[in-house]
C-alpha positions in Angstrom: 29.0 -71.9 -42.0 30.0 -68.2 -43.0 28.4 -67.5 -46.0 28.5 -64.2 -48.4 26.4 -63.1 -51.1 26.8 -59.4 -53.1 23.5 -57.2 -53.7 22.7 -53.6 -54.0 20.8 -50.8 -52.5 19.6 -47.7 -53.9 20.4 -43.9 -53.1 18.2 -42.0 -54.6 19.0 -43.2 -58.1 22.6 -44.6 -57.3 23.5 -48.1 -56.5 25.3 -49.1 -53.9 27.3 -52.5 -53.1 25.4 -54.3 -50.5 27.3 -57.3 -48.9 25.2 -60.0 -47.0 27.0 -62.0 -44.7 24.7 -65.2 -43.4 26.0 -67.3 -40.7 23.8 -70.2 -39.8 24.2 -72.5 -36.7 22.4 -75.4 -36.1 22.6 -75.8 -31.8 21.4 -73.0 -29.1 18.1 -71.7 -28.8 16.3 -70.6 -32.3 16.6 -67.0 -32.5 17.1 -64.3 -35.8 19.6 -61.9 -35.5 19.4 -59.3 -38.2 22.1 -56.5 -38.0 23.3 -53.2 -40.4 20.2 -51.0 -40.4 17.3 -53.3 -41.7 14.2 -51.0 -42.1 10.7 -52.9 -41.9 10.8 -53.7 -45.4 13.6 -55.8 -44.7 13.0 -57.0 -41.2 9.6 -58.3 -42.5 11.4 -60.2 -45.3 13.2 -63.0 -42.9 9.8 -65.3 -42.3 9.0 -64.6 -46.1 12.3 -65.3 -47.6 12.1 -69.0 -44.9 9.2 -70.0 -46.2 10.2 -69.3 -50.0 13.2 -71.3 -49.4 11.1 -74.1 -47.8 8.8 -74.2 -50.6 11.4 -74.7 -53.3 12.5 -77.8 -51.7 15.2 -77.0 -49.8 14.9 -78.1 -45.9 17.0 -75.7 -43.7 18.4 -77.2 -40.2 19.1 -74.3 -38.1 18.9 -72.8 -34.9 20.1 -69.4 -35.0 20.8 -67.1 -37.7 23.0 -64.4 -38.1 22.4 -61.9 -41.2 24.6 -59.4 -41.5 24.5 -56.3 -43.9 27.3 -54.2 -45.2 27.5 -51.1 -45.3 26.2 -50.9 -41.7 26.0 -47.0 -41.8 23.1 -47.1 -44.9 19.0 -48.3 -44.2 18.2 -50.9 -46.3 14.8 -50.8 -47.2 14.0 -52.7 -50.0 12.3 -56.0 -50.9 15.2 -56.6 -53.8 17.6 -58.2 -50.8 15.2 -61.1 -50.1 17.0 -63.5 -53.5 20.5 -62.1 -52.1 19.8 -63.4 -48.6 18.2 -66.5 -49.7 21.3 -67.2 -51.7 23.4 -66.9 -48.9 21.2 -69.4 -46.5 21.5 -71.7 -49.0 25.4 -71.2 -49.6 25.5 -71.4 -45.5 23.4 -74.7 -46.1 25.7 -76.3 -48.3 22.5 -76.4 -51.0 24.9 -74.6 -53.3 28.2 -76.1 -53.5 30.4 -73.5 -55.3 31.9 -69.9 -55.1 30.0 -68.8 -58.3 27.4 -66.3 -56.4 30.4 -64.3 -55.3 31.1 -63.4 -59.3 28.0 -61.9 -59.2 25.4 -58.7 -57.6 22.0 -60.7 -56.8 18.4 -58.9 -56.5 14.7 -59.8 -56.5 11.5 -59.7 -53.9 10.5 -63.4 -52.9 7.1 -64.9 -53.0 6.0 -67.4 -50.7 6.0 -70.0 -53.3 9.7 -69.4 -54.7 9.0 -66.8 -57.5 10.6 -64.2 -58.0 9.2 -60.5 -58.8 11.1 -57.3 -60.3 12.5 -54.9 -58.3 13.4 -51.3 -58.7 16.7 -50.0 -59.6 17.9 -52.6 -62.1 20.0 -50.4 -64.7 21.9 -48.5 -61.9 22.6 -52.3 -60.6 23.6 -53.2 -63.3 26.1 -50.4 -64.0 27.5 -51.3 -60.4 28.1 -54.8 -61.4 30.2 -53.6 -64.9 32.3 -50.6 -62.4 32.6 -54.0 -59.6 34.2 -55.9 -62.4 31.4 -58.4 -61.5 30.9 -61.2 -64.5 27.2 -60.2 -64.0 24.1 -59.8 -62.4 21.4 -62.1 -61.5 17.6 -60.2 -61.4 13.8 -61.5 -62.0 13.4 -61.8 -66.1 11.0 -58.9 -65.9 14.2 -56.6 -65.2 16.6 -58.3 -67.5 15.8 -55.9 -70.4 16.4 -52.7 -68.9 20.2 -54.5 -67.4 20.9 -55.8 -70.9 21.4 -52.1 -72.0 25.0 -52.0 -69.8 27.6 -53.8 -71.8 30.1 -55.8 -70.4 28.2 -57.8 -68.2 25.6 -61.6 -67.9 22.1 -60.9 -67.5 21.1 -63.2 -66.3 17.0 -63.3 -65.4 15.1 -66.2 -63.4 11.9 -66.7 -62.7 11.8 -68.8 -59.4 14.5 -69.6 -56.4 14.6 -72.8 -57.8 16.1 -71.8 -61.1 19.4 -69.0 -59.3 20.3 -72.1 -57.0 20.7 -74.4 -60.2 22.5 -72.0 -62.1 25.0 -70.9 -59.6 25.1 -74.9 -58.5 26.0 -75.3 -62.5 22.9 -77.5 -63.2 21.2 -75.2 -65.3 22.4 -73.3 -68.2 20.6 -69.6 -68.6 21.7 -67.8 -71.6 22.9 -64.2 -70.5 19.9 -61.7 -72.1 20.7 -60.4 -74.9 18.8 -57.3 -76.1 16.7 -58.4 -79.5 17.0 -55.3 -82.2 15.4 -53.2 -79.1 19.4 -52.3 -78.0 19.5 -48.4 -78.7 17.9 -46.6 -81.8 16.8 -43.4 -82.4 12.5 -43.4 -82.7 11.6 -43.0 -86.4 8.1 -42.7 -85.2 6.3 -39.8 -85.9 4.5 -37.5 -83.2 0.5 -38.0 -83.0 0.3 -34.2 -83.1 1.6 -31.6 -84.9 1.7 -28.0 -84.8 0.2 -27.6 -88.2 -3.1 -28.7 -86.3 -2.6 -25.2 -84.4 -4.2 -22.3 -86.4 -2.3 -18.7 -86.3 -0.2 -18.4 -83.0 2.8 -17.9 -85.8 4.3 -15.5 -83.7 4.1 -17.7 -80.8 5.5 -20.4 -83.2 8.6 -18.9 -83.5 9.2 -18.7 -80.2 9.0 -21.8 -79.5 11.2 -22.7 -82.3 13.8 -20.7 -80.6 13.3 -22.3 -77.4 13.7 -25.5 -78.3 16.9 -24.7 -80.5 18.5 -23.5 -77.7 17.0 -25.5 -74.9 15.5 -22.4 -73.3 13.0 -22.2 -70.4 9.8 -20.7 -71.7 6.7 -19.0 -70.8 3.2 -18.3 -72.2 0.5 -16.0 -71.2 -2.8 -16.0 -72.6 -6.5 -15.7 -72.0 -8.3 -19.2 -72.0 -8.8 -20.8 -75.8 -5.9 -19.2 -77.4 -3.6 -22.6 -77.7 -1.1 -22.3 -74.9 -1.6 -26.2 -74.0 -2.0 -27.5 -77.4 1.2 -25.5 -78.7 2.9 -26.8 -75.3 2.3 -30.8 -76.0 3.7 -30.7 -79.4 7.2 -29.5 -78.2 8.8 -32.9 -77.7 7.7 -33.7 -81.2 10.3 -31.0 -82.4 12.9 -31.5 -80.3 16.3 -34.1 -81.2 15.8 -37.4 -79.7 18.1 -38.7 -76.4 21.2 -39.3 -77.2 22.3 -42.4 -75.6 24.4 -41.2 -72.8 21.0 -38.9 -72.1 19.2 -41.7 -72.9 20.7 -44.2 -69.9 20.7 -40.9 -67.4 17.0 -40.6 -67.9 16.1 -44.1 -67.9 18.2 -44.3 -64.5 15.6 -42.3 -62.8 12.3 -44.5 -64.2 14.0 -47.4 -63.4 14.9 -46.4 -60.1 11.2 -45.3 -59.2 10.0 -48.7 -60.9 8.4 -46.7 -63.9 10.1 -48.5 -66.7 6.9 -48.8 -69.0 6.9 -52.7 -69.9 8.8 -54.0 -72.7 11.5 -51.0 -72.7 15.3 -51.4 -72.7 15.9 -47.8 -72.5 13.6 -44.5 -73.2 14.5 -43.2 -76.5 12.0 -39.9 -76.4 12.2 -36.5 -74.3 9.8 -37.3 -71.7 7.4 -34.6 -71.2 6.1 -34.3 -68.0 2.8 -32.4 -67.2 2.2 -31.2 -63.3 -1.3 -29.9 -61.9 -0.7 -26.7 -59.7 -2.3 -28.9 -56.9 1.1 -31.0 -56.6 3.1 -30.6 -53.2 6.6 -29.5 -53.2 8.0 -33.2 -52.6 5.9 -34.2 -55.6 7.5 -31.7 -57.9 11.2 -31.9 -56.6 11.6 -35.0 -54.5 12.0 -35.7 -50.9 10.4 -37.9 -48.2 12.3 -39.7 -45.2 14.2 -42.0 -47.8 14.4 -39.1 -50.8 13.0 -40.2 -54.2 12.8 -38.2 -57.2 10.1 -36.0 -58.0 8.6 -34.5 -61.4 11.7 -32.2 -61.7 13.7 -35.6 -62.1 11.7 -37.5 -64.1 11.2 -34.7 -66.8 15.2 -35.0 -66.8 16.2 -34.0 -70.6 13.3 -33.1 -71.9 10.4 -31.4 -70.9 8.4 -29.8 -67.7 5.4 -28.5 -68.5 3.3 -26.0 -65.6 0.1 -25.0 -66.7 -1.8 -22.1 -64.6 1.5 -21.2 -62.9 0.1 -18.4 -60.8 -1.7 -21.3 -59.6 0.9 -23.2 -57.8 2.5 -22.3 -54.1 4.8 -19.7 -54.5 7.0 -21.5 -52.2 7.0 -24.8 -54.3 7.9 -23.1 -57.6 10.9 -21.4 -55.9 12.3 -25.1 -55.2 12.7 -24.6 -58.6 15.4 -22.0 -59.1 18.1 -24.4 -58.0 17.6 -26.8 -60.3 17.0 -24.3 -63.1 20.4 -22.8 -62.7 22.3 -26.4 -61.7 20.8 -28.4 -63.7 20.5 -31.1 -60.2 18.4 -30.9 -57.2 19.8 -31.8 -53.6 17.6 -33.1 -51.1 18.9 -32.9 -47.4 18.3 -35.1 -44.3 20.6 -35.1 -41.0 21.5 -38.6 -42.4 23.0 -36.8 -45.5 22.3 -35.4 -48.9 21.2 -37.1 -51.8 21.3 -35.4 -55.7 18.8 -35.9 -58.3 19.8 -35.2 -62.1 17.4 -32.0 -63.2 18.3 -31.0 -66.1 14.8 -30.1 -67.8 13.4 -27.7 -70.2 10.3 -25.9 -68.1 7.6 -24.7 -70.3 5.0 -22.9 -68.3 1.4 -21.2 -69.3 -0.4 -18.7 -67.4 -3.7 -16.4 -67.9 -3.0 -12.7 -67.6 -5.6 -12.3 -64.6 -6.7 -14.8 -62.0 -10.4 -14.7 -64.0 -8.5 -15.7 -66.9 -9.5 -12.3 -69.3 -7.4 -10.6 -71.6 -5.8 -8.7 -68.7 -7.0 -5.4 -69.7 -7.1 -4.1 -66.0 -3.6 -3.7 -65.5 -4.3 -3.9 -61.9 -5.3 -7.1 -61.9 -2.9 -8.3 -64.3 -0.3 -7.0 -61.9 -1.6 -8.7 -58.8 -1.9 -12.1 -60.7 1.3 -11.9 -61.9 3.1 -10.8 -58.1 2.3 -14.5 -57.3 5.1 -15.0 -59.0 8.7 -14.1 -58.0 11.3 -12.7 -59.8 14.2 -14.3 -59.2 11.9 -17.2 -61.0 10.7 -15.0 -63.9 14.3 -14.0 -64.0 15.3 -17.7 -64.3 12.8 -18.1 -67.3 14.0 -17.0 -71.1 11.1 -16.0 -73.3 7.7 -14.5 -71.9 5.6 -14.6 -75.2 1.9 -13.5 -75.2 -0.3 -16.0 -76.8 -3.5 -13.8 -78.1 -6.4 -14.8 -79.3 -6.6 -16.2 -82.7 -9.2 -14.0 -85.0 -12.0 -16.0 -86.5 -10.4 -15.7 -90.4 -7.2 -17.4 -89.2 -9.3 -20.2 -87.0 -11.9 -20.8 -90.5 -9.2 -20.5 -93.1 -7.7 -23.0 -95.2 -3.8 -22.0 -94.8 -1.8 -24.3 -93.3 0.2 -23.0 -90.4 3.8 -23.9 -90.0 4.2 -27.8 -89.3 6.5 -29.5 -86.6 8.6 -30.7 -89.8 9.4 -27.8 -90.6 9.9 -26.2 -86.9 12.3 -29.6 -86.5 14.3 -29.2 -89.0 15.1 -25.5 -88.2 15.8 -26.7 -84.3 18.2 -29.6 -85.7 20.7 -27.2 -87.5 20.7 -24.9 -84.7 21.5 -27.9 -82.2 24.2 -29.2 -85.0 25.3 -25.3 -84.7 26.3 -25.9 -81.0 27.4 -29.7 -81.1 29.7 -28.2 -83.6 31.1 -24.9 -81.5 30.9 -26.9 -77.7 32.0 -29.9 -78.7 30.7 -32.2 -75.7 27.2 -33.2 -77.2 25.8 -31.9 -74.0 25.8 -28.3 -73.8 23.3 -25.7 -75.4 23.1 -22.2 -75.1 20.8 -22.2 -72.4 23.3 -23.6 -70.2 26.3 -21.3 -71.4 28.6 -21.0 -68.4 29.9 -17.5 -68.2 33.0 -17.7 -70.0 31.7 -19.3 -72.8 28.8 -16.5 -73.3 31.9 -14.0 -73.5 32.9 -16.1 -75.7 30.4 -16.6 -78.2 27.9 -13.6 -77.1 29.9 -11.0 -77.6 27.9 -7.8 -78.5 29.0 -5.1 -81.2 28.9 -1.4 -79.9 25.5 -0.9 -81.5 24.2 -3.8 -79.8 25.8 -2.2 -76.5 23.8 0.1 -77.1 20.5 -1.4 -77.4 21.1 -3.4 -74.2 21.7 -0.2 -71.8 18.2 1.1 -73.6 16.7 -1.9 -72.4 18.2 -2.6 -69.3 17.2 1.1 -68.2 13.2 0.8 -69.6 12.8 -2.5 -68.6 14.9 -3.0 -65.1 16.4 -6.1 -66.3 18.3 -7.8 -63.9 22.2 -9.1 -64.7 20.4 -12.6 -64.6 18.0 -11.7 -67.7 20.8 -9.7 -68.7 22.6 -13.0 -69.8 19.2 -14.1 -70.4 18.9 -12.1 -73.4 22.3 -12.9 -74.8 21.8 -16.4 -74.8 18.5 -16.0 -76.5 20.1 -13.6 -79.1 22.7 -16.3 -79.6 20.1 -18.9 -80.4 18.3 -16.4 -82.8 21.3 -16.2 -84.9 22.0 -19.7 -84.7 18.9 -20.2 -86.1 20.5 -18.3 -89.6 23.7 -19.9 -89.7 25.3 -22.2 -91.9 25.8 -25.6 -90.1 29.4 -26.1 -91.8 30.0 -22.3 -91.9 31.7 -19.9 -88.4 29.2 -18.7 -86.3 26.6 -15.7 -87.2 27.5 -12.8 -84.9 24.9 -11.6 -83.2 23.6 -8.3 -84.4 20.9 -5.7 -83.7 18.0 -7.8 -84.9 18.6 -10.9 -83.1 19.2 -8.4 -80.0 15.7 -6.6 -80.5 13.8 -9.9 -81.1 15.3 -11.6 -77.7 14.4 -8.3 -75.9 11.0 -8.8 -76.6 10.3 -12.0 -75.4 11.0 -10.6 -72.0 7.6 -9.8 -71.7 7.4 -10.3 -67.6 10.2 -7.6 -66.8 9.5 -4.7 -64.8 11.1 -2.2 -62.6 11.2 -3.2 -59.1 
């Protein structure tokens, strides 16, 4: 008897509709047949997902089997089929007597004793089964959390063989999951760390304030012990929280890696990622024969942190101009290409020279800092020089400014730009080009200031706009929330000049 059963498989981050067609025969010689690109993973499954079914109870009587899987052009290689193909023995065995499986997409690995264990990839299955017009999904109960989050659809979450077949037979009633105050809500916790606990670096401060208002790559360089790592970990605490269409993007990308820390519906925080200058280019940007994401993905809205970049290949940090500038990264194999979202805020610290001093050799500081290329320097919007922090600052009793107060100055200018964009997603950062002619337009005097610069400094038409978007930050950073927008004048000019401390003439 024909038999078909609806799963998934994963693209990089995407699901995809998986059809499993199981024909079972019970006369000719006993023989497999497993057709549509099974990898190992699956091919290995067969004897494992046989003698799950046999230790649930249920005594097949077959010969020959025929297991078919749809689309035949894409590998499957994933453990999440065996439940799906199990189903549809049983469906081909009569042990399930109804159409029901059909209404729904069906994943989990198969232990030998029936169980079944989570898989990877449950929210983007999920959010196949709602655009299928599926009535739901059936996954292992360890999964059913981060599913829940989709609306529209049954979660519905087992724990064994035994208990899918006796739903979908009607024997058992499972309760669709339903998310318990854990649905979406914005983190009132506060951070651990604050940058009050930083003493001096105001200057530095600032800049960072800026950054995060407009969402803007940054770099620090300073000697060792000046605060470049402790002032770079507090970030997140001062930027605005996912939204939740950000919030479901980012938690795609855990999900699909299996990363979902336990207990979580969806990730509600910037995740800040931190990468040692000893990680390989497929770490940092994704790849391998079946292309998974990599740090660039998983610090999607919010937060990639390099220290010592000198440090890293020069060849792996310019993987990272393309998803600087797109805000994705593409991965190509003769089979095809896959995207990753990469939309990430990189913050980077250096030391001036390779022996980490104050750089006073400017022939040193020079040859540390050619490691470094400049269409990628280009692609970064404030260089600020952390310095050291003199000994009355370090022993004094003034508080430096707190991540409250930084927070509150990086909300208004983010309510600045919801208000003038109008989509929730873009910053100035990410100004396309028309819009920064819109809303960057410089006076004559600023004009001005701009050639002066361009000509002393060699800027490039890249740090050009650069500058403009920083300047337009700066002066959002002034305006009334309710009020037009500030225009940007001489002194928010000047002060994003500065921060491009890495410039030189080529």
């Amino acid at each position: 008897m024909l038999a078909r059963v609806f799963s998934h498989i994963l693209v990089g981050i995407d699901a995809v509709e998986c059809e499993i067609e199981v024909d079972l025969e019970k006369t000719g010689m006993q023989k497999v047949i497993l057709t549509g690109l099974p990898q190992t993973a699956v091919k290995e499954s067969i004897d494992r997902v046989l003698q799950s079914i046999s230790h649930s109870g249920y005594p097949l009587d077959w010969r020959r089997l025929l297991i078919n899987l749809a689309p035949a052009e894409l590998k499957k290689d994933a453990a999440s089929l065996d439940l799906s193909i199990a189903i549809g023995l049983l469906r081909s065995s009569k042990f399930i007597g109804n159409e029901r499986a059909r209404d729904y997409l069906i994943a989990g690995e198969l232990a030998l004793d029936g169980r079944v264990r989570p898989i990877r990839g449950g929210l983007a299955m999920a959010m196949l089964a709602r655009a299928r017009g599926k009535s739901g999904v059936i996954v292992p109960r360890e999964n059913a959390r981060e599913c829940a989050v989709v609306d529209g659809i049954d979660v519905i979450g087992v724990t064994s063989l035994t208990q899918a077949v006796s739903f979908l037979n009607g024997s058992l009633d499972i309760d669709p999951y339903v998310l318990d105050g854990e649905n979406y809500a914005l983190s009132q916790i506060e951070s651990e760390v604050d940058f009050a606990d930083v003493r001096g670096q105001e200057a530095v401060k600032r800049a960072i304030t800026i950054a995060a208002a407009g969402s803007h790559n940054l770099a620090m360089i300073g000697p060792p012990g000046t605060g470049k790592t402790m002032l770079a970990i507090r970030m997140a605490g001062i930027l605005p929280p996912l939204s939740r269409e950000e919030s479901l993007e980012t938690t795609r990308v855990y999900s699909a890696l299996g990363i979902l820390p336990e207990g979580v519906a969806l990730l509600d925080r910037r995740p800040v990622r931190s990468v040692h200058h000893s990680a390989t280019a497929q770490a940092l940007v994704g790849g391998g024969a079946n292309p998974r994401p990599g740090e660039v993905s998983l610090a999607h809205h919010g937060i990639l942190f390099l220290d010592e970049l000198p440090e890293f290949e020069r060849r792996t940090l310019d993987m990272l101009r393309q998803p600087m500038e797109s805000g994705e990264i593409v991965i190509s194999r003769a089979a095809g290409s896959v995207k990753f979202p990469a939309r990430f805020m990189l913050v980077a610290a250096m030391n001036p020279t390779r022996r980490g001093d104050n750089g006073n050799d400017p022939r040193a500081r020079q040859k540390y800092l050619d490691r470094l290329s400049g269409p990628l320097l280009d692609r970064i919007d404030i260089h600020i020089e952390v310095p050291s922090v003199p000994i009355h600052e370090l022993t004094g009793k003034k508080p430096g400014t707190a991540s409250q107060t930084m927070r509150a100055s990086v909300s208004r200018a983010r309510s600045r730009q919801q208000k003038r964009f109008g989509d929730g997603r873009t910053v100035n950062a990410r100004m396309s080009s028309k819009l920064l002619q819109q809303h960057a337009e410089l006076s004559p005097g600023c004009l001005q200031l701009m050639k002066q610069a361009m000509s002393e400094l060699g800027l490039s038409a890249r740090a050009y706009d650069k500058v403009r978007r920083v300047a337009r930050t700066i002066a959002d950073l002034e305006s009334d929330v309710s009020g037009e927008d500030r225009p940007i004048d001489e002194s928010h000019l000047a002060e994003a000049i500065q921060y491009r401390l890495l410039d030189r003439k080529v």
